[in-house]
Residue frames relative to the residue before (quaternion, step in Angstrom):
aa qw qx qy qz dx dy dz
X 1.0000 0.0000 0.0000 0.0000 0.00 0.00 0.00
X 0.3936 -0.7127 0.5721 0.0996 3.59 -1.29 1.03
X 0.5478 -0.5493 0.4943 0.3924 3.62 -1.02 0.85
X 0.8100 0.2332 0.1728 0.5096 2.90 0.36 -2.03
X 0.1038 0.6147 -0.7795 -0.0608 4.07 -1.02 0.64
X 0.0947 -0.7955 0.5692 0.1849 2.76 -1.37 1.01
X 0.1891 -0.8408 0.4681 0.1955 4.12 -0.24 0.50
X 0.6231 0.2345 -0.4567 0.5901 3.55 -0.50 2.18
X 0.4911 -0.7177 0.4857 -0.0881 2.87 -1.37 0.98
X 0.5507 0.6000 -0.2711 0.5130 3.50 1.82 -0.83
X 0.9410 -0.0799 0.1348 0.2998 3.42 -1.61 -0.16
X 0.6147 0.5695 -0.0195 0.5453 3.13 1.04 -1.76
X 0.8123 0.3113 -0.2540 0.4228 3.72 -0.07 -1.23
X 0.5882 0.6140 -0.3251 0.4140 3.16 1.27 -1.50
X 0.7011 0.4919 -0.3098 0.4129 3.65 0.48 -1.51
X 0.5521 0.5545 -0.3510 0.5143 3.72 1.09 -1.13
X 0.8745 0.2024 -0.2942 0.3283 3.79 -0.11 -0.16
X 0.5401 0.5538 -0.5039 0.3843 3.10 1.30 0.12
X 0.5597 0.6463 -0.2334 0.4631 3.65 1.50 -0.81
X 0.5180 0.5384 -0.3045 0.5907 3.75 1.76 -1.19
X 0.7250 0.3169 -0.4007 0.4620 4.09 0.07 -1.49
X 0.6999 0.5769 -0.3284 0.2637 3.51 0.18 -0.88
X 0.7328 0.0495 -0.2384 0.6354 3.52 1.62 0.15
X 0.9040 -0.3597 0.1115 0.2023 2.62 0.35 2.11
X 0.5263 0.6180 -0.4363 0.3882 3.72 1.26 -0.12
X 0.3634 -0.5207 0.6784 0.3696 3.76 -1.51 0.03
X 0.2735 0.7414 -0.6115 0.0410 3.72 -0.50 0.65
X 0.3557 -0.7104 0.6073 -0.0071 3.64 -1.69 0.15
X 0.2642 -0.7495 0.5921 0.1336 3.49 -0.68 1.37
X 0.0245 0.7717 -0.6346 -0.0350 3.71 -1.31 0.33
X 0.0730 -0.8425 0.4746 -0.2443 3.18 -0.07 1.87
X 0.5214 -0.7296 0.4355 0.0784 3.14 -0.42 1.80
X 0.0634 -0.8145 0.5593 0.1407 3.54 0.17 0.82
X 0.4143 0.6293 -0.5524 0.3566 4.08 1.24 0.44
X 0.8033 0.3176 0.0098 0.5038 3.21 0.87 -1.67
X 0.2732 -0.8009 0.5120 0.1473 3.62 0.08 1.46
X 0.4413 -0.5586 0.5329 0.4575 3.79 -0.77 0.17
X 0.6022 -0.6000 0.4448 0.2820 3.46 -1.95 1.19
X 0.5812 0.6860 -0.3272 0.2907 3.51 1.33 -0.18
X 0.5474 0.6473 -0.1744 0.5010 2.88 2.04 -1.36
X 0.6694 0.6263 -0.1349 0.3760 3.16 1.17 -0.75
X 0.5617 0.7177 -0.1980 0.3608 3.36 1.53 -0.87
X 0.3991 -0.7560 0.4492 0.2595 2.86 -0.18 0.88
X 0.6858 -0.2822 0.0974 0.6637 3.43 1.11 -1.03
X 0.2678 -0.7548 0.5978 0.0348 3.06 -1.48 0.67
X 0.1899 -0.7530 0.6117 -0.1507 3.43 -0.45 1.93
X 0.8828 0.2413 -0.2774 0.2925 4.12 -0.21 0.12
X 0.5210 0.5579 -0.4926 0.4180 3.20 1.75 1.27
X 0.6394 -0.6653 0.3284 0.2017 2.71 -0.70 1.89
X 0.6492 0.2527 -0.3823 0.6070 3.88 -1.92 1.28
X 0.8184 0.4613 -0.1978 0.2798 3.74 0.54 -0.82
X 0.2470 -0.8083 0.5074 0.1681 3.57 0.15 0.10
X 0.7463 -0.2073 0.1945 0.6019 3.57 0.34 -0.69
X 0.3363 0.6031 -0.7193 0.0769 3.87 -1.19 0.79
X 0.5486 -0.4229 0.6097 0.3852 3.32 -1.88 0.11
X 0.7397 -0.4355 0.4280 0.2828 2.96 -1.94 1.20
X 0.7337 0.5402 -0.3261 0.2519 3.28 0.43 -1.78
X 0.6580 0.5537 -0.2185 0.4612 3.55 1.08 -1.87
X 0.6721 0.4771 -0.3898 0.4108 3.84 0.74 -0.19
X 0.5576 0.7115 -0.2615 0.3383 3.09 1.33 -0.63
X 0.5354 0.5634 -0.2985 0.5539 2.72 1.32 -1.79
X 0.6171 0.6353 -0.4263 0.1843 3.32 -0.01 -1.63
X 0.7355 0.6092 -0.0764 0.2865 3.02 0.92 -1.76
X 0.6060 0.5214 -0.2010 0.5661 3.02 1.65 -1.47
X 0.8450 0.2380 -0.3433 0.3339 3.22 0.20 -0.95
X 0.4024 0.6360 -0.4446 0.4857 3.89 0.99 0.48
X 0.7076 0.3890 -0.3008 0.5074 3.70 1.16 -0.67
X 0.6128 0.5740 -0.2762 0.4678 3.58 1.37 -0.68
X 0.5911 0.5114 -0.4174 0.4635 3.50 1.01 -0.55
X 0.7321 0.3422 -0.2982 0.5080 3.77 0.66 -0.94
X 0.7510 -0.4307 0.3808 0.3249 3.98 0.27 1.30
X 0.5156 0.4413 -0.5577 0.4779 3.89 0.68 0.09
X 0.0066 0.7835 -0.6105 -0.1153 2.52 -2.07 0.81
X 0.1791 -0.8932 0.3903 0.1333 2.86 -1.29 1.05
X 0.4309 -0.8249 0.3637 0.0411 3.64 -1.45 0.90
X 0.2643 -0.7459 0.5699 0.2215 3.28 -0.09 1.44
X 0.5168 0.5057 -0.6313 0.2805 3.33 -0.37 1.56
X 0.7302 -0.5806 0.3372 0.1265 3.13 -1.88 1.08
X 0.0343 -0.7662 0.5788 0.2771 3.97 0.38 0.29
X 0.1856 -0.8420 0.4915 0.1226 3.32 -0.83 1.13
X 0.7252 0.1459 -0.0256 0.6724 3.57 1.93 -0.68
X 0.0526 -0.7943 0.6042 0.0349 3.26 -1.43 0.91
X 0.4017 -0.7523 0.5192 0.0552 3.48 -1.19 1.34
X 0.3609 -0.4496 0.7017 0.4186 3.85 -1.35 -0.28
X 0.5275 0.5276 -0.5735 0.3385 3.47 -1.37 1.09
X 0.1749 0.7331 -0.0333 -0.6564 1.80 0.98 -1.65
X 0.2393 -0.7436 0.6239 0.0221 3.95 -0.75 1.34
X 0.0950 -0.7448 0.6556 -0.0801 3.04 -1.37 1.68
X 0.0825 0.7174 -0.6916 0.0122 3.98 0.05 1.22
X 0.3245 -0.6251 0.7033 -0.0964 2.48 -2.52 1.11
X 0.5231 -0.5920 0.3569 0.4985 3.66 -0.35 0.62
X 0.6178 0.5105 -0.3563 0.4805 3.79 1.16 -0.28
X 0.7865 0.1746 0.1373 0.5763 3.50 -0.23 -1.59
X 0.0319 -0.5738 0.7891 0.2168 3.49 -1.90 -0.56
X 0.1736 -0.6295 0.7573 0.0085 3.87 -1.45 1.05
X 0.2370 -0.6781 0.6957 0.0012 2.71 -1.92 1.08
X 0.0688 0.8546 -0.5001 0.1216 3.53 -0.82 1.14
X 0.5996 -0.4793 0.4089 0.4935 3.88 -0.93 0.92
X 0.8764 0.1048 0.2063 0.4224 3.55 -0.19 -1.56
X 0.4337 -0.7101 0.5489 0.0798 3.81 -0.66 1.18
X 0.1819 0.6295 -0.7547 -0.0347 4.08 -0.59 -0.43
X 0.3312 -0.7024 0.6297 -0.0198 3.70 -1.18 1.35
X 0.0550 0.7141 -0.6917 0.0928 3.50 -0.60 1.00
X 0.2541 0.8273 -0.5010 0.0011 3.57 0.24 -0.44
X 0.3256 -0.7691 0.4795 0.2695 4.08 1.63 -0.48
X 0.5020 -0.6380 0.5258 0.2539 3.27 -0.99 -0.57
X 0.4396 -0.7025 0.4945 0.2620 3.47 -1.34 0.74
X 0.6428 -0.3975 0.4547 0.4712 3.68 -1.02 -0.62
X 0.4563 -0.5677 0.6333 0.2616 3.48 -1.31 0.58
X 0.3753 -0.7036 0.5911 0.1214 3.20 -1.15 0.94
X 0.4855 -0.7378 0.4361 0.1724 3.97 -0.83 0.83
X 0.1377 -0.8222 0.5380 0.1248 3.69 1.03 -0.60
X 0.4868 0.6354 -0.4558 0.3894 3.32 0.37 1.12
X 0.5624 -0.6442 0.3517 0.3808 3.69 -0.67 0.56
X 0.7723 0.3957 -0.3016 0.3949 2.93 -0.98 0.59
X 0.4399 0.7041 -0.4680 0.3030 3.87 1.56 -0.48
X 0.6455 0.4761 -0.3686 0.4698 3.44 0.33 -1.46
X 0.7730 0.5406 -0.2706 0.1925 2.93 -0.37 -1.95
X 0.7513 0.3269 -0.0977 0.5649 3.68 1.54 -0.93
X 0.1789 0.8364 -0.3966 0.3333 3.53 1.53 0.42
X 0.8073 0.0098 0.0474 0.5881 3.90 0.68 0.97
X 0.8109 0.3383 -0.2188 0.4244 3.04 1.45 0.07
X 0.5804 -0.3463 0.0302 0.7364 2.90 2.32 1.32
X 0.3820 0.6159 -0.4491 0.5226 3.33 0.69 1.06
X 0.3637 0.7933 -0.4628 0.1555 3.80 -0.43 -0.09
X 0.4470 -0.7665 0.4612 -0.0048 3.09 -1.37 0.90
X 0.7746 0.2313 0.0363 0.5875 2.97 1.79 -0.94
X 0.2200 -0.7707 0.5887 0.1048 3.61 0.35 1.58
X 0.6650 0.4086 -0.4788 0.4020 3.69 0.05 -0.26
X 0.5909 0.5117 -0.3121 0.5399 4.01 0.78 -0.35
X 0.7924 0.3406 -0.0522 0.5033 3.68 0.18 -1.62
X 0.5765 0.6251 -0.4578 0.2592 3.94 0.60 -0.32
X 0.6258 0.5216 -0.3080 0.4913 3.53 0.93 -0.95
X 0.6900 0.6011 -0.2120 0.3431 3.69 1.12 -0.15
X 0.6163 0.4247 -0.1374 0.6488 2.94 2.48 0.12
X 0.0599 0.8764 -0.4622 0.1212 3.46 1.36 0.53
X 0.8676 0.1138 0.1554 0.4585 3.41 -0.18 0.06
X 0.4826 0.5186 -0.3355 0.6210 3.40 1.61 0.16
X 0.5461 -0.5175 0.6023 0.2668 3.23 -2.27 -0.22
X 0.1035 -0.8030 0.5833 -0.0644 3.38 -0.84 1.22
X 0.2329 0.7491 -0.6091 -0.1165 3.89 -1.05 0.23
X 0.5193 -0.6031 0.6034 0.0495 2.89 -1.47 1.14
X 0.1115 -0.7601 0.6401 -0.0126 3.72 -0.92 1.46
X 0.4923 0.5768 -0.4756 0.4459 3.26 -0.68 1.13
X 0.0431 -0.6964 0.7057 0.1232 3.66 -1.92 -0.20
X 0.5505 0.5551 -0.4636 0.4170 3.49 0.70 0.17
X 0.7393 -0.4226 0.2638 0.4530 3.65 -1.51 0.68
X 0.7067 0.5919 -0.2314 0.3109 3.82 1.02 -0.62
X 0.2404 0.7178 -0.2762 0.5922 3.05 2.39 -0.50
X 0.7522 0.6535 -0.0775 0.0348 2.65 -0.38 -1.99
X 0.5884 0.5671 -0.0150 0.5761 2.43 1.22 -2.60
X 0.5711 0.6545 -0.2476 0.4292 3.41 0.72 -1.60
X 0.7921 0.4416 0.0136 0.4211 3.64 -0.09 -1.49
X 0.6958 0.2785 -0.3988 0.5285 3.49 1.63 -0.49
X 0.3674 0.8139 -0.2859 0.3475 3.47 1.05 -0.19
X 0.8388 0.2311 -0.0813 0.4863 2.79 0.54 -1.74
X 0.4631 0.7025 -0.4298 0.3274 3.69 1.55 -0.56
X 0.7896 0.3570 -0.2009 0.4569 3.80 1.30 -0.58
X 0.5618 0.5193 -0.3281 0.5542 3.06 1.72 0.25
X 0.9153 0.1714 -0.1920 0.3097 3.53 0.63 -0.88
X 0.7635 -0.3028 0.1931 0.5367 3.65 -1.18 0.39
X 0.8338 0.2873 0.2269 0.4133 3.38 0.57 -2.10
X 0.3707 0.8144 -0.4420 -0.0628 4.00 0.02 -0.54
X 0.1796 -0.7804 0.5753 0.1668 3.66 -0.84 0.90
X 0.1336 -0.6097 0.7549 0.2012 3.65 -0.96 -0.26
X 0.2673 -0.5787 0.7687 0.0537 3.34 -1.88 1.10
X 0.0421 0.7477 -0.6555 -0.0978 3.23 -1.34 0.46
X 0.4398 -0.6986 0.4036 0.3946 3.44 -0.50 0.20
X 0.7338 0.4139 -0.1418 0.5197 3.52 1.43 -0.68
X 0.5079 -0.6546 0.4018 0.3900 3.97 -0.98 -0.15
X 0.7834 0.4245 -0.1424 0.4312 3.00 1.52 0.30
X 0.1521 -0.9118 0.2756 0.2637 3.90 0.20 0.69
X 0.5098 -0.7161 0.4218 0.2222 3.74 -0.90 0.69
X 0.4360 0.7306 -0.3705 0.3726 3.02 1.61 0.37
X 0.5465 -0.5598 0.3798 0.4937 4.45 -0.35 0.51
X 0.6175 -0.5653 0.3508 0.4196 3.66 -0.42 0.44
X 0.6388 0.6406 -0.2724 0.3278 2.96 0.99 -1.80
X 0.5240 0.6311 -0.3331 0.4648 3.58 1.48 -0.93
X 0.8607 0.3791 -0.0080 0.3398 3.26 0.22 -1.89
X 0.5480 0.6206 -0.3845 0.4083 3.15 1.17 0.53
X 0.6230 0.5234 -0.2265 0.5354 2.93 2.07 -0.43
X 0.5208 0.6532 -0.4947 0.2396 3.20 0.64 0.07
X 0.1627 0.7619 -0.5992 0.1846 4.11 1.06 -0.15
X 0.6714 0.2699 -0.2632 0.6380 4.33 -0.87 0.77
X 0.5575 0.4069 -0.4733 0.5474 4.26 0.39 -0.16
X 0.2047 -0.4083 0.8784 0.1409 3.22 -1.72 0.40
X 0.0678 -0.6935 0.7152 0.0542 2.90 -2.16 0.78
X 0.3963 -0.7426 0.5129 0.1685 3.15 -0.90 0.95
X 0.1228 0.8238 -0.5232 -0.1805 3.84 0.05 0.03
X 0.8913 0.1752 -0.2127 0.3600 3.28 -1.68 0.58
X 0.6253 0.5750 -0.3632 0.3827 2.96 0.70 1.06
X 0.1602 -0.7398 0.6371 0.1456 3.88 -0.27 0.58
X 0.5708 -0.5756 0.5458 0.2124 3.31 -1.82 0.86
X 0.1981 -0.8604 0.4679 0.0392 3.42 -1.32 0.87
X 0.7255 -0.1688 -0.0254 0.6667 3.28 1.44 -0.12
X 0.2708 -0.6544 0.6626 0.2438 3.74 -1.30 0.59
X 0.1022 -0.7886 0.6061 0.0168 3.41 -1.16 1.05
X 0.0480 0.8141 -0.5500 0.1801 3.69 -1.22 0.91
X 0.3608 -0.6288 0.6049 0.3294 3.48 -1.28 -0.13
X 0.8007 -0.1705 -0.0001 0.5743 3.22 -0.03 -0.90
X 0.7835 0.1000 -0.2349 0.5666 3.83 0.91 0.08
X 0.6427 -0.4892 0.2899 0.5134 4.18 -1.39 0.69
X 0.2730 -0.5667 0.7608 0.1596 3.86 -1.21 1.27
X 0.8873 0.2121 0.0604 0.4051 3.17 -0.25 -1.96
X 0.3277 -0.6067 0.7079 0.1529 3.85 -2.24 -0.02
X 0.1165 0.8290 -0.4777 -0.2664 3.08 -0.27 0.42
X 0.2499 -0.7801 0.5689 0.0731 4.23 -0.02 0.71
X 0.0444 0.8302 -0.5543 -0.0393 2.77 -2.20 0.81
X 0.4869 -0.6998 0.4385 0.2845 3.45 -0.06 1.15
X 0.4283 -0.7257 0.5318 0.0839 3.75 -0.41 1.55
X 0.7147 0.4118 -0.3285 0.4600 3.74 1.01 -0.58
X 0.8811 -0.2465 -0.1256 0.3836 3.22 0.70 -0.37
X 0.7620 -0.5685 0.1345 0.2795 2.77 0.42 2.31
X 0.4396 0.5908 -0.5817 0.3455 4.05 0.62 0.23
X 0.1066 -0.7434 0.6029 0.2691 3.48 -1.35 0.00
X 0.3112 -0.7681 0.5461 0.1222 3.56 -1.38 -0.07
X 0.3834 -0.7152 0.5059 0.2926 3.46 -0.82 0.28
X 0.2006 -0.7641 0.5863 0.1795 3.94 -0.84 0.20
X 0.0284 0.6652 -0.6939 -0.2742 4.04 -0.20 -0.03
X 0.0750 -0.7223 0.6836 -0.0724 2.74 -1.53 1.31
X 0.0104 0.7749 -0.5303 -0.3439 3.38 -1.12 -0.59
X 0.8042 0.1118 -0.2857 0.5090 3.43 0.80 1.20
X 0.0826 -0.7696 0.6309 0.0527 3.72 -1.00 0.44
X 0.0974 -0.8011 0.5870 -0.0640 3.15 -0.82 1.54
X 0.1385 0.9002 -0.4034 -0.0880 3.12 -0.44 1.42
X 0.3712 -0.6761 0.6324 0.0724 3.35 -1.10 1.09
X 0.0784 0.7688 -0.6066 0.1866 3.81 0.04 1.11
X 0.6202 -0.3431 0.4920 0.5056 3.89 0.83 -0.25
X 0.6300 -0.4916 0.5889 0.1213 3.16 -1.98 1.32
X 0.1049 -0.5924 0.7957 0.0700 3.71 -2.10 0.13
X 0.1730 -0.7655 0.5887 0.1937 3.72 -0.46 0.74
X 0.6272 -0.7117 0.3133 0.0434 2.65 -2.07 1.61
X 0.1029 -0.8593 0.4838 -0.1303 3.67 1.25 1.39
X 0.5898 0.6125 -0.5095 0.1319 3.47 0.38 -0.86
X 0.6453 0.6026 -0.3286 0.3355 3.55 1.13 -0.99
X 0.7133 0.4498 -0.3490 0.4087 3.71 1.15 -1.15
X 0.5020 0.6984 -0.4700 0.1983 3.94 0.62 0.39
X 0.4558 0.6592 -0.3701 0.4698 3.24 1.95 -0.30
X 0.7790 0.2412 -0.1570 0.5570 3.91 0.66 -0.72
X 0.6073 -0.5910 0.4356 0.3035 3.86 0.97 0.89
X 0.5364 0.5341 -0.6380 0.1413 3.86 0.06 -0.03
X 0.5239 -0.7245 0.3776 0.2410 3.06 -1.46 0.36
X 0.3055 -0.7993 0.5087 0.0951 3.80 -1.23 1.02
X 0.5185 -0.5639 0.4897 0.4164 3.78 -0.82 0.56
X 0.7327 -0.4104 0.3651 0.4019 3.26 -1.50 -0.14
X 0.6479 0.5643 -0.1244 0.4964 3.65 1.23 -0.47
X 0.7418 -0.4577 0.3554 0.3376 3.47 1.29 -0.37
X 0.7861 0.3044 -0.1896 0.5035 3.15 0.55 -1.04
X 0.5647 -0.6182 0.5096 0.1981 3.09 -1.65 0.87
X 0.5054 -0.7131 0.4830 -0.0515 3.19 -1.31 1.84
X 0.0627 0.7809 -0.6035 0.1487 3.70 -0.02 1.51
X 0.4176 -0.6187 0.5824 0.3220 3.84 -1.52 0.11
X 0.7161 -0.0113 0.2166 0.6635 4.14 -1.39 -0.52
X 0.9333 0.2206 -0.0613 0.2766 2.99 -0.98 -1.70
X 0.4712 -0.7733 0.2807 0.3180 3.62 1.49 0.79
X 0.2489 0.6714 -0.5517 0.4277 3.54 0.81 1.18
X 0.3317 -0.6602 0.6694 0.0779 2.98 -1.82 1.50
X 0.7560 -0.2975 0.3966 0.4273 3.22 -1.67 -0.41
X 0.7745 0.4057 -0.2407 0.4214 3.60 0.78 -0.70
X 0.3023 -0.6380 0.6260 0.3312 3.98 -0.06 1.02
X 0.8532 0.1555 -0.2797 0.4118 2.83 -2.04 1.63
X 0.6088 0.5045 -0.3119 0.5269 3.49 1.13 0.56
X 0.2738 0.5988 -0.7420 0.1263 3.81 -1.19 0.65
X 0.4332 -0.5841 0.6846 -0.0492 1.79 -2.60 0.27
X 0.2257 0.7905 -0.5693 0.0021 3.41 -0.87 0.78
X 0.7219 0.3586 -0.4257 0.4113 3.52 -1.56 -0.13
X 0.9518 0.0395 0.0907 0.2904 3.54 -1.75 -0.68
X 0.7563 0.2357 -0.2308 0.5650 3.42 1.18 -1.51
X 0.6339 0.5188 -0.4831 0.3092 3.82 0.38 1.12
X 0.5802 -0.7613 0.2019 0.2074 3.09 -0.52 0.73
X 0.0263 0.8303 -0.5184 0.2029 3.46 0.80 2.16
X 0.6006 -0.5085 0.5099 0.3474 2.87 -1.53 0.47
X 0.8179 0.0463 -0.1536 0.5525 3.84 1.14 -0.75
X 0.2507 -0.7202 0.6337 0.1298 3.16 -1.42 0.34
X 0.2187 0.7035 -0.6459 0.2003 3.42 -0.51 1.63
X 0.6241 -0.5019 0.4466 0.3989 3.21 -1.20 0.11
X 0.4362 0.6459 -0.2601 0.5700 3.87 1.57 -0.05
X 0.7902 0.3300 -0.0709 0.5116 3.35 0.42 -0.85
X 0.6399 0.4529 -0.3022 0.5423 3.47 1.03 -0.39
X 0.5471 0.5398 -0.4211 0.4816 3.76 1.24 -0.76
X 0.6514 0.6551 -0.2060 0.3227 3.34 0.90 -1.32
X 0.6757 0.5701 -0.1178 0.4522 3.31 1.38 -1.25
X 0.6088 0.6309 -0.2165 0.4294 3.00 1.51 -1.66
X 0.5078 0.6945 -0.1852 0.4749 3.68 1.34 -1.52
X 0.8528 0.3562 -0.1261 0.3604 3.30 0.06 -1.75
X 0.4558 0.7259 -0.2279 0.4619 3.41 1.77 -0.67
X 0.7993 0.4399 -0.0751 0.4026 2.81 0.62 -1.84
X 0.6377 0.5054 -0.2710 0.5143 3.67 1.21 -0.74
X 0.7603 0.3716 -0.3256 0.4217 3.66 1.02 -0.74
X 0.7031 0.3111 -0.4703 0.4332 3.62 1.08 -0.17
X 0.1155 0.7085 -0.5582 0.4161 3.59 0.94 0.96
X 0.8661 0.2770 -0.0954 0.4050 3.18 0.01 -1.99
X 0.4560 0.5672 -0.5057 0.4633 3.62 1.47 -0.36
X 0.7776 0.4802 -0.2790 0.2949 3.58 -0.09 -0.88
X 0.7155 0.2881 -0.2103 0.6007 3.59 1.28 -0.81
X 0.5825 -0.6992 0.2951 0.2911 3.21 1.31 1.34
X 0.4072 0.6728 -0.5428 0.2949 4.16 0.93 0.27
């Protein structure tokens, strides 16, 4: 039995067990190898302090191997069920542990628009940092206006032939500092996508401008859309903890749920922000209070 399982791998879980070995707990990471952390994903990452500029991915590592040196270990396995006890099974194994600290982040938001599934891998894509190098020299648009858009859209602007961004508004939610770079992007404003069309892989986009209702066709050959995240709750419903109205799981200061011997940190808790900053921060605070849960303080 483990003091501490923690379930996610990203910022949050990682920070939670270096903070767990370091006072002494026996603890374990369990990292969904479906659902890469959003960090891994970054394309780059510019506002974690000491750092100037690195890729999402190389911090990660960073992280991992800093948690691997101190004897934690972590598993690219899926928690598929969770018990009171507290029992964590995986299509591999099942672990048993005093106390739980949930990091799990959040997935992409899904578009609901024709043609998503159907073109899912087949110039569909969710993840420009994974799928960008696969459009060299092609036409790419990018759905979205947040910093993840963005990221998305600078990426490909040196990778592909062509690159549009869609926004739904006339304005983007993305830090300026981002959007100032976008010069070689075409934006689309005020308009949301309505159906991806193809034979056997996306040709076309088809869009419409919401103000005044015309649509248009785009030839593309891929649309990556980055609309914003849904955290990944589905697993805590087996052990009742509670979730805001949005999804995300509901902790106090010292990142305690409703359920003694439970927290929560990073993405799937319910912050006002979500950085890779704040999730370290969480990961910390997590880790120190189910400390004190266990030696009963």
């Amino acid at each position: 039995m483990y003091d501490i399982i923690i379930i996610g791998g990203g910022p949050a879980g990682l920070t939670a067990a270096l903070f767990a070995k370091r006072h002494g707990l026996d603890v374990i990471v369990l990292d969904n190898p479906e659902q890469p952390s959003n960090m891994f994903l970054a394309y780059c990452v510019e506002n974690w302090p000491g750092t100037e500029k690195i890729a999402g991915q190389a911090l990660l590592d960073n992280m991992r191997r800093q948690v691997k040196k101190l004897g934690i270990p972590i598993r690219n396995e899926k928690a598929v069920t969770l018990s009171k006890g507290f029992l964590v099974r995986t299509p591999e194994n099942h672990y048993e542990s005093r106390s739980l600290i949930l990091s799990m982040g959040m997935k992409n938001r899904k578009a609901d628009i024709n043609g998503e599934e159907k073109f899912l891998g087949k110039g569909v894509s969710y993840c420009t940092c994974c799928d960008a190098p696969l459009f060299k020299n092609k036409t790419a648009v990018v759905i979205g206006g947040g910093n993840s858009a963005v990221h998305g859209a600078l990426m490909l602007k040196d990778i592909a032939k062509k690159t549009y961004l869609i926004h739904r508004r006339d304005k983007l939610r993305a830090e300026k500092v981002l959007a100032d770079r976008l010069d070689g992007v075409e934006i689309i404003w005020d308009s949301t996508p309505e159906e991806i069309m193809g034979k056997k892989t996306v040709e076309k986009l088809k869009i419409k401008n919401i103000k005044t209702g015309e649509s248009r066709m785009i030839e593309t050959d891929s649309v990556f859309i980055e609309i914003g995240y849904v955290p990944t709750t589905e697993l805590v419903k087996g052990i009742n903890v509670k979730i805001d109205s949005c999804g995300f799981i509901i902790t106090d200061n010292e990142k305690k749920t409703n359920i003694p011997g439970v927290f929560s940190a990073g993405d799937v808790s319910s912050n006002v922000l979500k950085q890779i900053t704040t999730a370290v921060s969480d990961g910390s605070v997590a880790a120190v209070s189910a400390y004190k849960y266990i030696k009963g303080e």
